[in-house]
C-alpha positions as CSV (number, residue, x, y, z in Angstrom):
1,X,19.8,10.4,25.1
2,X,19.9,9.8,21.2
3,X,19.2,6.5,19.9
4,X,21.2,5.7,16.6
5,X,19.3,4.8,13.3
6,X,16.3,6.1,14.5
7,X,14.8,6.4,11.0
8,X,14.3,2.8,10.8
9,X,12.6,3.1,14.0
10,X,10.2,5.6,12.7
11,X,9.5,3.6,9.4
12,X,9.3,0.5,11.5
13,X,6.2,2.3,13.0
14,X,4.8,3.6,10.2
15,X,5.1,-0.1,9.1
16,X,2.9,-1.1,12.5
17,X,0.3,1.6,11.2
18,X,0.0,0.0,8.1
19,X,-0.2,-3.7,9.1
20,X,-3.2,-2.6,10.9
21,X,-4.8,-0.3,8.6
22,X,-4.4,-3.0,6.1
23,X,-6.0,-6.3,8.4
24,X,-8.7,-4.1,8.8
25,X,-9.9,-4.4,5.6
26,X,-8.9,-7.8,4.7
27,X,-10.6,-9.1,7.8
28,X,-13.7,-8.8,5.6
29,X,-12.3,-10.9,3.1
30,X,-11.3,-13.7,5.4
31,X,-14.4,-13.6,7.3
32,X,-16.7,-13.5,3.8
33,X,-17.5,-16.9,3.3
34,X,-19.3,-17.1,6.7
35,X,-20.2,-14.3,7.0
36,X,-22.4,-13.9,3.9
37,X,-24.0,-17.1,5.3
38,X,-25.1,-15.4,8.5
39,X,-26.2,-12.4,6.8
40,X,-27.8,-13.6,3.5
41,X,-25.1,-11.7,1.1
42,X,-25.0,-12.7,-2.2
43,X,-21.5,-12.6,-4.1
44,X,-22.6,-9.8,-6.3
45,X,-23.9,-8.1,-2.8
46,X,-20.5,-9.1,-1.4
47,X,-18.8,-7.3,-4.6
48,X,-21.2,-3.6,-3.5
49,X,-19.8,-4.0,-0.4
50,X,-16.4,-4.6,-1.4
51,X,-16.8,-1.4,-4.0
52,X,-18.4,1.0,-1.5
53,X,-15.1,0.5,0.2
54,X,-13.4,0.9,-2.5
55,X,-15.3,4.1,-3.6
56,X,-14.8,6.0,-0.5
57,X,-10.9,4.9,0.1
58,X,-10.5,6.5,-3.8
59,X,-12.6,9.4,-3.2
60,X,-11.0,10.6,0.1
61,X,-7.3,9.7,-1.1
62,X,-6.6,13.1,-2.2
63,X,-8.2,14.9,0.2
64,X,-6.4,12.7,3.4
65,X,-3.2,13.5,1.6
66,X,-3.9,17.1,1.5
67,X,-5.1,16.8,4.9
68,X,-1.6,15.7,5.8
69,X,0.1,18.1,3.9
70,X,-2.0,20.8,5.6
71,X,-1.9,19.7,9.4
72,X,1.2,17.6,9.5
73,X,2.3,13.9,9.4
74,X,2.0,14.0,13.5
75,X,-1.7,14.6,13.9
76,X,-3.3,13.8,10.2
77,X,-2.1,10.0,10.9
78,X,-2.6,9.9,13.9
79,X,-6.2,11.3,13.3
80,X,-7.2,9.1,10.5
81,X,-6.1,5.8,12.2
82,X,-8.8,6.6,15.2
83,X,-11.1,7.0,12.5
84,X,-11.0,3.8,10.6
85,X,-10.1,1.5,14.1
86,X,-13.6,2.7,15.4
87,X,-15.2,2.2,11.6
88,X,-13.6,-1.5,11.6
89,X,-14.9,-2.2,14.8
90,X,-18.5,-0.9,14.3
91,X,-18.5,-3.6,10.9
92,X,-19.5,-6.0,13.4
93,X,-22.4,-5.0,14.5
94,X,-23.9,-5.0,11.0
95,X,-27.2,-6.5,10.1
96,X,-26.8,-7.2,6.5
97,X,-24.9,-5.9,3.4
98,X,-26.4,-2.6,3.3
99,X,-25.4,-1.8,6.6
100,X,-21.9,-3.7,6.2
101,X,-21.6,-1.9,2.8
102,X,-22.1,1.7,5.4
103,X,-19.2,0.7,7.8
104,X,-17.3,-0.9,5.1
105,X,-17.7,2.8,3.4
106,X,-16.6,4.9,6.5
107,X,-13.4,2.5,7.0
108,X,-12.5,3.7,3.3
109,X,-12.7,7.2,4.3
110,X,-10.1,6.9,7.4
111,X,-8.1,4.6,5.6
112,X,-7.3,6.5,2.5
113,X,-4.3,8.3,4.5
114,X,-2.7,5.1,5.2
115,X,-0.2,5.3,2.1
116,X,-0.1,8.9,1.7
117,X,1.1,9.3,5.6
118,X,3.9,6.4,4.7
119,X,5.2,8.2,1.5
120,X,5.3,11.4,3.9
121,X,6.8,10.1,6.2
122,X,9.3,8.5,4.7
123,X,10.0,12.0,2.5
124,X,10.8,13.4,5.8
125,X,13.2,10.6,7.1
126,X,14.9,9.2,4.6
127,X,17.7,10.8,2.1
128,X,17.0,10.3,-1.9
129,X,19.2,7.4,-1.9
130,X,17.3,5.3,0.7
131,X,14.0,6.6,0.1
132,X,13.1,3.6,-2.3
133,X,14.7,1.0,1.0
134,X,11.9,2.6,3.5
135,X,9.2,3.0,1.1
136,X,9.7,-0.9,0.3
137,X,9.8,-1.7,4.5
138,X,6.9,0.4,5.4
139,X,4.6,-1.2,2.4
140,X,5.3,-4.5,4.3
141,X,2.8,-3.3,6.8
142,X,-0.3,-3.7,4.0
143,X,1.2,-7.7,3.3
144,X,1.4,-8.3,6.8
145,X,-1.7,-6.9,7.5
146,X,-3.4,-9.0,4.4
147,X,-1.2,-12.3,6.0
148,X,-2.1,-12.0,9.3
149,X,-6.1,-11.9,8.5
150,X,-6.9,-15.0,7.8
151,X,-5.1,-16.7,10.7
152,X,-7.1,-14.1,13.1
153,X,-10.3,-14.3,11.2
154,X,-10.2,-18.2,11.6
155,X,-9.6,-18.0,15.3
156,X,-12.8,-16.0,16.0
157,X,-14.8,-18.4,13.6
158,X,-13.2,-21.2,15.5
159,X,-15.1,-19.1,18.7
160,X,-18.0,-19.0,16.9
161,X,-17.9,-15.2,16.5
162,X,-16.5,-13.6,13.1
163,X,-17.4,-10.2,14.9
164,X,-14.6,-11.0,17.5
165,X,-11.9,-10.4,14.6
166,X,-13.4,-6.7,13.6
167,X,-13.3,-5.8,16.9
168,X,-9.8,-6.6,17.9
169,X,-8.3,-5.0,15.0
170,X,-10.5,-1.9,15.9
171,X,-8.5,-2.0,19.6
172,X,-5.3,-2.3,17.9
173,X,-6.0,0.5,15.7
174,X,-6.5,2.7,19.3
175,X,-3.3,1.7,20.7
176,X,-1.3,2.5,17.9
177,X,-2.6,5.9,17.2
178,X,-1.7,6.8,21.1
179,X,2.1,5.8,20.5
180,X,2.0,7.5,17.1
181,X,0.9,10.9,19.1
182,X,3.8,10.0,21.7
183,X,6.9,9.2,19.4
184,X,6.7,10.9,16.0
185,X,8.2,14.0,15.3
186,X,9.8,15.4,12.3
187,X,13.6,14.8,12.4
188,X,14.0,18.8,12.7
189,X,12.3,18.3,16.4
190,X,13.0,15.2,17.4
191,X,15.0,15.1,20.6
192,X,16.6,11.4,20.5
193,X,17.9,12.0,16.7
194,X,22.0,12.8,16.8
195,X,23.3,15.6,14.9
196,X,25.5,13.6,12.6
197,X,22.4,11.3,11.2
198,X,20.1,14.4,11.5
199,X,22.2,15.9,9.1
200,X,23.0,12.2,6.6
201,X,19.1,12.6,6.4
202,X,18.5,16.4,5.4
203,X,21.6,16.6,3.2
204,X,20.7,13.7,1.6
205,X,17.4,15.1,0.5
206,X,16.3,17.3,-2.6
207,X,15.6,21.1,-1.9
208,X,11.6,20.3,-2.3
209,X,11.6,18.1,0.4
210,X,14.1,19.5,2.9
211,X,12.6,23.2,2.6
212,X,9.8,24.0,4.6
213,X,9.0,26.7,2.3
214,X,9.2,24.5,-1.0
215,X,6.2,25.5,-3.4
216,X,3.0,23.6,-3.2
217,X,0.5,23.4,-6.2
218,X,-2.8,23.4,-7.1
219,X,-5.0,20.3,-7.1
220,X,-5.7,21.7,-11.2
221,X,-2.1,22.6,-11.2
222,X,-1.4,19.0,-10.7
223,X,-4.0,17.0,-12.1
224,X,-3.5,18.6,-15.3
225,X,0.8,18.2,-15.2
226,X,2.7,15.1,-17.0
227,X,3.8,14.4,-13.5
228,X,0.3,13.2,-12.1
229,X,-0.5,11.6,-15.2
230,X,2.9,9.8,-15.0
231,X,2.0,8.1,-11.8
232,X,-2.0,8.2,-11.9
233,X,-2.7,6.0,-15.2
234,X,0.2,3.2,-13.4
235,X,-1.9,3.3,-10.8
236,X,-5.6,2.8,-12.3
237,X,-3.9,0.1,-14.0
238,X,-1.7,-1.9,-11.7
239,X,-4.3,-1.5,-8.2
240,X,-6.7,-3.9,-9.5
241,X,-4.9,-6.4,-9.2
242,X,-3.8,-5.7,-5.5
243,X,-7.6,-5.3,-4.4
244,X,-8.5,-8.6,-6.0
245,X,-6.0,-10.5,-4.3
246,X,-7.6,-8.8,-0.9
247,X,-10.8,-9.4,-1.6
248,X,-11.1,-12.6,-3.6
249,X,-8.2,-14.9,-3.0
250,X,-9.8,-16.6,0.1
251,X,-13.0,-17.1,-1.9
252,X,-11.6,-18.2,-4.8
253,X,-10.1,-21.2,-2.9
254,X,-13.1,-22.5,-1.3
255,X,-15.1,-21.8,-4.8
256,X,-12.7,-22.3,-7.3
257,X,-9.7,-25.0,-5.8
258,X,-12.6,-26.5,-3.0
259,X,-10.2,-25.7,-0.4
260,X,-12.1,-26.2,3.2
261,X,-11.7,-23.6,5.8
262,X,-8.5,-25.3,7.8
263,X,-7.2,-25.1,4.3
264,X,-7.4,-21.5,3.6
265,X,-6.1,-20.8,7.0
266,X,-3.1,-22.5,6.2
267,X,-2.3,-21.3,2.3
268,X,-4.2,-17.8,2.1
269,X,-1.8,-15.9,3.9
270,X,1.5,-17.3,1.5
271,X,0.8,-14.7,-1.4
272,X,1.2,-11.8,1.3
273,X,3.8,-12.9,2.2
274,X,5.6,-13.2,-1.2
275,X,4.5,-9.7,-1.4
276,X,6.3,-8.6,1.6
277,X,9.4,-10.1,-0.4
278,X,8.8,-8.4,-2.9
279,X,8.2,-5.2,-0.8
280,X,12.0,-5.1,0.5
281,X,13.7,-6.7,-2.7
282,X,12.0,-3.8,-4.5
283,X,13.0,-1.5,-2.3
284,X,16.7,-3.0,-2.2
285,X,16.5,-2.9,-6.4
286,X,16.7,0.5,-6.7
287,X,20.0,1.0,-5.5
288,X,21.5,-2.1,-6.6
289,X,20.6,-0.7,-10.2
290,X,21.6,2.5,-9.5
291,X,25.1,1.4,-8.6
292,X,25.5,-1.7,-11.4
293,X,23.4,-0.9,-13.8
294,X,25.4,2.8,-14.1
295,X,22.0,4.2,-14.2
296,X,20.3,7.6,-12.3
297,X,18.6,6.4,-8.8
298,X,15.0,7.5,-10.9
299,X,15.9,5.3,-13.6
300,X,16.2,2.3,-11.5
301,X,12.7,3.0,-9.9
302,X,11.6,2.4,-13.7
303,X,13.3,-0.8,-13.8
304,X,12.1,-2.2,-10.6
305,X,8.3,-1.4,-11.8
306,X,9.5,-3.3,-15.1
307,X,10.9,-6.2,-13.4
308,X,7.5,-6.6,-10.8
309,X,5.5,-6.0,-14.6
310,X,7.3,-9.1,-16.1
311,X,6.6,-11.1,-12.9
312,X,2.9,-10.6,-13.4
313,X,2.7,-12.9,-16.3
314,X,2.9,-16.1,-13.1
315,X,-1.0,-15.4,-12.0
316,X,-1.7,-15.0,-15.3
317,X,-1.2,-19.0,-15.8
318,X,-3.3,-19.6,-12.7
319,X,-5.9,-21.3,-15.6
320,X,-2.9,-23.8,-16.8
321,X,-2.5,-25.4,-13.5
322,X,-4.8,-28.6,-12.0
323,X,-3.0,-28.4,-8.6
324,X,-4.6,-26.1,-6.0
325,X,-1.3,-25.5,-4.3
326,X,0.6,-24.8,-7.7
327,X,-2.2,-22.2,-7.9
328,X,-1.2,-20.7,-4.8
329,X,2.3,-20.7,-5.7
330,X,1.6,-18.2,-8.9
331,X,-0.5,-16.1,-6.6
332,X,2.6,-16.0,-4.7
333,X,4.0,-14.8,-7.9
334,X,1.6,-12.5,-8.5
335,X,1.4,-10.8,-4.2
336,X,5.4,-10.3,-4.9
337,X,5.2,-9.1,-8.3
338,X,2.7,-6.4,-7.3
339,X,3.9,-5.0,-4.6
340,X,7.7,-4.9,-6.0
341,X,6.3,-2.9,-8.7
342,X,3.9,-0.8,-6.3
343,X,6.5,0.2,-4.0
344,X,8.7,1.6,-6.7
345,X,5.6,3.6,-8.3
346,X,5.4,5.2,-4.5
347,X,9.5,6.2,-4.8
348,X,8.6,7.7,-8.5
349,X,5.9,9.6,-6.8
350,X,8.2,10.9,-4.3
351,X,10.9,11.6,-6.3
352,X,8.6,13.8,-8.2
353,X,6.8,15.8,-5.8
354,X,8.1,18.0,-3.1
355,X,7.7,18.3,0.3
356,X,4.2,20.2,0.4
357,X,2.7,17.8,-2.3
358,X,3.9,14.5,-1.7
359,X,0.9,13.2,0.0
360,X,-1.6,15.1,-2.3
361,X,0.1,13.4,-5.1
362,X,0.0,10.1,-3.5
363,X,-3.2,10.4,-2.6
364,X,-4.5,12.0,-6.4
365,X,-2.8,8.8,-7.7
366,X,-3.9,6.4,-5.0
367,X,-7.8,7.9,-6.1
368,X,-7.2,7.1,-9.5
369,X,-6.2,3.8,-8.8
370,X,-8.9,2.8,-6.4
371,X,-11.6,4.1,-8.9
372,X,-9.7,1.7,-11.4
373,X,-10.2,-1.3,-8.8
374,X,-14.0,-0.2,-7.4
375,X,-14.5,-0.8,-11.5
376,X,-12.8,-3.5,-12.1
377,X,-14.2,-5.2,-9.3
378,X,-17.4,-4.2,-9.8
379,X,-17.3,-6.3,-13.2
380,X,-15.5,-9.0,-11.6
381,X,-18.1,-9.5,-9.5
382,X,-20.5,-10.5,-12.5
383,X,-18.2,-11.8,-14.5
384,X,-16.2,-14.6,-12.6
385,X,-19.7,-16.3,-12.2
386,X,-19.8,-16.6,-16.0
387,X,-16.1,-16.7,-17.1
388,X,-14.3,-17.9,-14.1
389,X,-11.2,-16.4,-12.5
390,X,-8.8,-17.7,-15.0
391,X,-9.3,-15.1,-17.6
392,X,-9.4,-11.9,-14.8
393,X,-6.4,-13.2,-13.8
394,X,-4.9,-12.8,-17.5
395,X,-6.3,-9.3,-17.9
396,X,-5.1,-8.4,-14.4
397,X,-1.2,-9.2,-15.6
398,X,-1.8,-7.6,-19.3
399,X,-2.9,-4.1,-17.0
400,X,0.3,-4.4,-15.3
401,X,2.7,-4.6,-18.6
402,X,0.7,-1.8,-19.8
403,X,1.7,0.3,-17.2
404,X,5.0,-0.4,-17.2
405,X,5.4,1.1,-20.7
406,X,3.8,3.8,-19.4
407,X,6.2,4.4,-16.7
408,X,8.4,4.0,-18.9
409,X,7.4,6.9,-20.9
410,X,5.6,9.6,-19.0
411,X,7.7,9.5,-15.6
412,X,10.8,12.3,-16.8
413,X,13.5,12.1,-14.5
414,X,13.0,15.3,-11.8
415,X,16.7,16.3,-12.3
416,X,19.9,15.4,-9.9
417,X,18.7,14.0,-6.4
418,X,21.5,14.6,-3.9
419,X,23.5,11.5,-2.3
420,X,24.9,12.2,1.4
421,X,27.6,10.1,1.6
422,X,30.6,10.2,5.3
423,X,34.0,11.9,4.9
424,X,36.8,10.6,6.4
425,X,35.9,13.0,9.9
426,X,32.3,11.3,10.3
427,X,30.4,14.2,8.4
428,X,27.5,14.2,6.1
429,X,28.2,15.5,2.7
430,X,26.0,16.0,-0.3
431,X,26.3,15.2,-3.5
432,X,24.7,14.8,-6.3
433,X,23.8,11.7,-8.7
């Protein structure tokens, strides 16, 4: 049997994988304002727990991704997701924040492969051409995941148990890594994947991704290469502003607009779901540039990182605004704008780097940026009880336009990406754009 467009079936769960990877660790956020009553956590307590996550996701990035390179998409993924559904599940039988800061840590361990294994994955998939299309539908998993906390988290307080939520996504986490195990393979050995759309996907893809042989450097190879650096300083600037929209946007309403907790139910999850807009509008971007534009497809990932840059400015004018909703509405802004921008950083990365080094790469850069964000945060923490939100918000949009200029300048176009496209008889032919 061979079931037709099964590479949207295997980004779709990929996509799964990362909607729960991602509500496990914005079930803390969600679950913070009671929680830190129960327990007797401070915000500035709340911030060292937030950055011990933080520390450990950065810190691990690179070495899940060279995990994955080493071992395989099939069982590194499927490996890591165990891993951080038991950590998410152990968070709730902590005792205060040093103990919540220790599970928080170990979920930041098995989560670091999350985005690395998606980038992967989708390397192996997808032809050059549509690359930028899955990346943008598998990154809706971390905006679902962030949209369907709060809802979740609300119904165990509801129950009078915030614990109930950590545990649930823990069981999800456990199912999913069984049907990862059961229906993943690589499209060279997967049985229900027809010989005309096995070969639309592996024409379709560059030399360094469709050899199994391609060359694989160093970690000092790369960290010292124009490539990494192209990718990594995008990424210490631009992921601050996605971990404070994780961490802080529930608390910022009950602090900041005095929104009760019915009320954050209702209006915390609408900036994730902008951002899954802007997840597959990104990911659609590329190739509308590509063809109107009259641009090369790696020229239009640096205008879709532009165009989610520009959109930034919207939080950034969360201080103008009296109305609480109007202030959700630019956070809306602000959840589509980064992960339009975020998703096109992940098709530079894999335009870049080959098959042996994609989820290194993604991982090197994905350190970079979470050390950016465990900083960042770290002085957000002190500093939005003396200055507010209003100006972190500013400084969070002025990062983004930053790295959009540097996009713009260190990421050099890789060379000619091949572009399968059907004869008249059915076949898959390459060729090159």
């Amino acid at each position: 049997m061979r079931v037709k467009g099964i590479r949207w079936w295997m980004v779709s769960l990929v996509a799964a994988g990362l909607i729960i990877n991602y509500l496990a660790r914005n079930t803390l956020s969600v679950a913070a304002p009671t929680l830190m009553k129960d327990l007797n956590i401070t915000t500035e307590q709340y911030s060292h727990v937030v950055v011990a996550w933080q520390l450990c996701y950065a810190f691990m990035q690179p070495v899940a991704g060279f995990v994955l390179d080493t071992v395989g998409t099939k069982i590194g993924f499927a490996a890591f997701a165990l891993a951080w559904s038991l950590a998410c599940a152990a968070a709730a039988w902590a005792t205060g924040w040093r103990s919540l800061a220790f599970f928080r840590g170990l979920l930041g361990l098995a989560e670091a492969a999350g985005i690395p294994a998606g980038v992967k994955a989708t390397s192996e998939w997808f032809p050059a051409k549509e690359r930028s299309v899955a990346i943008g539908w598998f990154n809706i998993g971390s905006s679902i995941g962030a949209l369907l906390a709060p809802p979740l988290v609300v119904w165990a307080l509801l129950r009078g148990q915030w614990q109930l939520a950590f545990v649930i996504v823990g069981v999800a986490g456990i199912v999913w890594s069984v049907l990862w195990m059961v229906l993943y393979k690589h499209p060279r050995k997967q049985k229900l994947l027809g010989e005309q759309e096995r070969e639309y996907i592996l024409s379709g893809q560059e030399a360094k991704h469709s050899d199994a042989g391609a060359p694989k450097r160093s970690w000092r190879a790369m960290l010292v290469s124009r490539d990494f650096w192209a990718i990594g300083i995008p990424r210490i600037l631009s992921e601050p502003a996605w971990q404070t929209f994780n961490a802080w946007i529930p608390l910022y309403m009950m602090t900041e607009r005095h929104m009760n907790l019915k009320e954050v139910a209702l209006f915390a999850w609408m900036p994730f779901l902008a951002a899954d807009i802007g997840c597959v509008l990104g990911g659609y971007l590329s190739p509308l540039f590509h063809k109107y534009a009259k641009v090369s497809l790696f020229t239009s990932r640096k205008m879709v990182f532009v165009v989610g840059a520009l959109f930034m400015i919207g939080p950034a004018c969360v201080g103008l605004v009296a109305s609480p909703y109007m202030a959700v509405a630019l956070l809306c802004v602000g959840g589509f704008a980064h992960q339009t921008l975020s998703g096109a950083l992940y098709a530079i990365t894999s335009d870049m780097f080959g098959k042996n080094e994609v989820a290194t790469a993604t991982g090197m850069g994905g350190m970079a940026g979470y050390l950016g964000a465990a900083a960042f945060t770290a002085l957000f923490g002190v500093l939005v009880t003396q200055i507010g939100y209003s100006p972190l918000f500013v400084v969070l949009a002025v990062f983004d336009l930053i790295a959009a200029a540097v996009v713009c300048l260190l990421a050099k176009n890789p060379g000619k990406m091949p572009e399968p496209t059907w004869t008249a008889t059915g076949t898959a032919a390459a060729g090159a754009k």
